[in-house]
C-alpha positions as CSV (number, residue, x, y, z in Angstrom):
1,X,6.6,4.2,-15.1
2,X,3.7,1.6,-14.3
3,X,4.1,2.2,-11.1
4,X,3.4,5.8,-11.1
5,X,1.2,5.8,-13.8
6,X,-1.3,3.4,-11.8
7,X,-0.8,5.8,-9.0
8,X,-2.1,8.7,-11.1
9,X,-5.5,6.3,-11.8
10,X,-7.2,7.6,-9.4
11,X,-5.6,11.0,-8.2
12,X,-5.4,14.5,-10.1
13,X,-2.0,14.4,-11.6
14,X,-0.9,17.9,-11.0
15,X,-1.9,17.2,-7.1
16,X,0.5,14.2,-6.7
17,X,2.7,14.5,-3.9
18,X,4.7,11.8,-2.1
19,X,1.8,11.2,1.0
20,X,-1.0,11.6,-1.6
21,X,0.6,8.4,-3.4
22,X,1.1,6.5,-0.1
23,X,-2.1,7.2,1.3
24,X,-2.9,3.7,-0.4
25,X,-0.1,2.1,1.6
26,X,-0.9,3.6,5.3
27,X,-1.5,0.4,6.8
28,X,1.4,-1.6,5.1
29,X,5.0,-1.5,6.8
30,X,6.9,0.1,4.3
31,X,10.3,-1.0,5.5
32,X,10.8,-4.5,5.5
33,X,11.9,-5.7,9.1
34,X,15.6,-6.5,7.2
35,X,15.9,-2.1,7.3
36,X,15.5,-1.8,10.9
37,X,18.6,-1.6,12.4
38,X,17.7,-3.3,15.6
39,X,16.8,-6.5,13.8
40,X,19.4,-6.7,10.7
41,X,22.3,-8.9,11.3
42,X,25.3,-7.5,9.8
43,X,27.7,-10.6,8.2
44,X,30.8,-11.3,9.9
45,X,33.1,-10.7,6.9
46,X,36.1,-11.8,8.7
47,X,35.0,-15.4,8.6
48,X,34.7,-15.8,4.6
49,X,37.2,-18.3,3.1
50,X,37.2,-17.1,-0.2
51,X,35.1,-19.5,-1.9
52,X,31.5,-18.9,-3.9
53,X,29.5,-20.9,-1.3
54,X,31.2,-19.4,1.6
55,X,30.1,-16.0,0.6
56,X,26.8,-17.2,-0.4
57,X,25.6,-18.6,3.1
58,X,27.2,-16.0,5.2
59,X,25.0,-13.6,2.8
60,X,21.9,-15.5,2.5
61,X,21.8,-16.9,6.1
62,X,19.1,-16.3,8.5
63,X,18.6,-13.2,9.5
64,X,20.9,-11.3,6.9
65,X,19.1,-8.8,4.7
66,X,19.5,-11.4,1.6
67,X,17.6,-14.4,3.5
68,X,16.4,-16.7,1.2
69,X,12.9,-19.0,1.3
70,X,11.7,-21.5,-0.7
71,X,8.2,-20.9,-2.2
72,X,5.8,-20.8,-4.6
73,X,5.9,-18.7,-7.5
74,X,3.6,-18.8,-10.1
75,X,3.0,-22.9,-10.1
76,X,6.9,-23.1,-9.6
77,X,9.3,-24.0,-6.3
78,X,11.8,-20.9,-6.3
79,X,14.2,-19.3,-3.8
80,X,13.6,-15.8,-3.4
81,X,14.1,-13.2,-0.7
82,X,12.8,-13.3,2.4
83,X,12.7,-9.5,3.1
84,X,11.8,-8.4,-0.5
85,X,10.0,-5.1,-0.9
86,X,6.3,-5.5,-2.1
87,X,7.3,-3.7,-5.2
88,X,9.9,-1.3,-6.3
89,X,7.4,1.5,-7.2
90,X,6.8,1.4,-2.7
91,X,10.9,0.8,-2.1
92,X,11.1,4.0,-4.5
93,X,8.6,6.2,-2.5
94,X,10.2,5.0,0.5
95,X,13.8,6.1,-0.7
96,X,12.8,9.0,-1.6
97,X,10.5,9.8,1.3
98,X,13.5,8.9,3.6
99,X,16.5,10.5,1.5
100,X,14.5,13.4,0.4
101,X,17.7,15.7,1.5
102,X,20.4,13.4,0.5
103,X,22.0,13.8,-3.0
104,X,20.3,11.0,-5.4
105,X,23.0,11.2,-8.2
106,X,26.4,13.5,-9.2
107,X,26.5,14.4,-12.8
108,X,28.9,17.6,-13.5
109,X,28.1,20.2,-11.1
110,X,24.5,18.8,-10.9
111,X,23.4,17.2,-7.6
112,X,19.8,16.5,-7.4
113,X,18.5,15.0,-4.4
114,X,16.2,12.0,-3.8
115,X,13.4,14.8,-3.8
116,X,14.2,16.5,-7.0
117,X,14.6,13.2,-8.6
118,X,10.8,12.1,-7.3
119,X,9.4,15.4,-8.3
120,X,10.7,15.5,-11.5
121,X,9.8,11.7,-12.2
122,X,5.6,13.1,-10.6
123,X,5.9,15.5,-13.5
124,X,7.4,13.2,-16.1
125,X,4.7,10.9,-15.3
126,X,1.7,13.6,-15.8
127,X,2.7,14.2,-18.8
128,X,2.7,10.9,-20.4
129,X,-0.6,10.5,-18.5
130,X,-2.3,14.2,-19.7
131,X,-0.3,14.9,-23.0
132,X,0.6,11.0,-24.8
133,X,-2.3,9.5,-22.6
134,X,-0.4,6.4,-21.5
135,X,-2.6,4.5,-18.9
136,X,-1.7,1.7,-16.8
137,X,-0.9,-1.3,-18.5
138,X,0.3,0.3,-21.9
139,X,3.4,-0.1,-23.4
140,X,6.0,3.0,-24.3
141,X,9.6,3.0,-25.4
142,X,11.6,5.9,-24.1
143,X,14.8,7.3,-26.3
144,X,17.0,9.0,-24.3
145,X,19.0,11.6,-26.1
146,X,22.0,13.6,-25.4
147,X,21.3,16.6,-23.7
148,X,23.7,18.9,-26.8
149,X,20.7,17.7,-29.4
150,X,17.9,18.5,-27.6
């Protein structure tokens, strides 16, 4: 929601579409190097033993998609990962950029696609922006009820 609605700032919110909100973003690599298939190092599954810290390495070793580093975060030594996406708000954009003809979720007979999903999210944000007007930084609670009360 933050991410969207920070998005909508500084854009007319019944304009949005997917390259409007990446304009921003046109000169970061959007897919971490980890997503390029010439570069990922698939683990070699046959090799675990079966313990904790077997599977751990083999998934966290160099060049894996869950590579850990040590650095700073916030005054504080941590291990995070090495090919993290800058935020999930560009990972989201990029999924559904990249998927937008794939089927997102399966509900019933419904099958919305990554597409439907973002478009419907665009329009869910504009009207917490234009109707409730929730800006970026403010606080909302959602309460999600079944569809049979509505």
């Amino acid at each position: 929601m933050t991410c969207l609605l920070s998005a909508m700032a500084s854009h007319d919110t019944h304009k949005l579409t997917l390259p409007s909100l990446l304009a921003p973003f046109h000169h970061v690599d959007l897919v971490p190097q980890a997503f390029s298939s010439s570069r990922f190092v698939f683990p070699n599954f046959a090799s675990l033993s079966g313990s904790h810290k077997a599977v751990e390495a083999l998934l966290t070793a160099p060049g894996s998609l869950h590579e850990l580093q040590t650095t700073l975060v916030d005054g504080q030594v941590q291990r995070v990962y090495k090919k993290l996406w800058p935020s999930l708000r560009i990972f989201w954009m990029w999924a559904a950029n990249e998927h937008k003809d794939a089927v997102y979720a399966v509900f019933e007979n419904q099958r919305p696609t990554f597409g439907q999903v973002f478009d419907r999210s665009l329009r869910a944000a504009a009207v917490f922006y234009d109707v409730y007007g929730i800006r970026k930084g403010a606080r909302a609670d959602l309460a999600l009820l079944p569809a049979q009360l509505l």
